[in-house]
C-alpha positions as a Python dict, from the first residue, in 0.01 Angstrom:
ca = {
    (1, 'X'): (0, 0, 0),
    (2, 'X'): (-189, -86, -304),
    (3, 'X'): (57, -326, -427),
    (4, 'X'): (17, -549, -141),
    (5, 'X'): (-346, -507, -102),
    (6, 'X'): (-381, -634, -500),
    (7, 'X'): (-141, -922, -402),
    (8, 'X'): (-391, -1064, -161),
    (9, 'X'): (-591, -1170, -433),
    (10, 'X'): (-946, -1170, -193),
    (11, 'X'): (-810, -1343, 122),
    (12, 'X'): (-777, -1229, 442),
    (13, 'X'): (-506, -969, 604),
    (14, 'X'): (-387, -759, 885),
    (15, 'X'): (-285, -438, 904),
    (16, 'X'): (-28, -351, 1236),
    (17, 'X'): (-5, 19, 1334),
    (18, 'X'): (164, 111, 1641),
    (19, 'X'): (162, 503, 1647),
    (20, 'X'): (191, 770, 1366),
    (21, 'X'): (588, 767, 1368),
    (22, 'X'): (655, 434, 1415),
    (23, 'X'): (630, 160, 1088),
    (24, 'X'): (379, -80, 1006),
    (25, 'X'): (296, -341, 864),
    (26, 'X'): (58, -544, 630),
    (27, 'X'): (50, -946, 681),
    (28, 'X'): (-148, -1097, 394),
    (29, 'X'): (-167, -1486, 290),
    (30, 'X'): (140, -1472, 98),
    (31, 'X'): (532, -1535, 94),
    (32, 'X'): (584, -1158, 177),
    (33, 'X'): (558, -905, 471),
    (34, 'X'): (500, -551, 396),
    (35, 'X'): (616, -252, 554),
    (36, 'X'): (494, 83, 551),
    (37, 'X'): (742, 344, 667),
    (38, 'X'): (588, 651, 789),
    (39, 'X'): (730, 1024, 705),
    (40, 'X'): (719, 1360, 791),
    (41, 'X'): (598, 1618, 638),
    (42, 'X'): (664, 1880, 839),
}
């Protein structure tokens, strides 16, 4: 997550969460769309 939060460079974003087990995502003002897969550690 701290890749894309460095990419942003200062502009605005959005973080998408759904539930714990399901993936999200972080939308920031650039060509790419990250996801964030969640896992268990159980």
């Amino acid at each position: 997550m701290s890749g894309s939060v460095a990419a942003s460079q200062g502009s605005d974003g959005f973080l998408e969460l759904s539930d714990e087990l399901s993936p999200g995502s972080v939308k920031v003002n650039t060509p790419f769309h990250y996801v964030l897969m969640p896992m268990r550690m159980s």
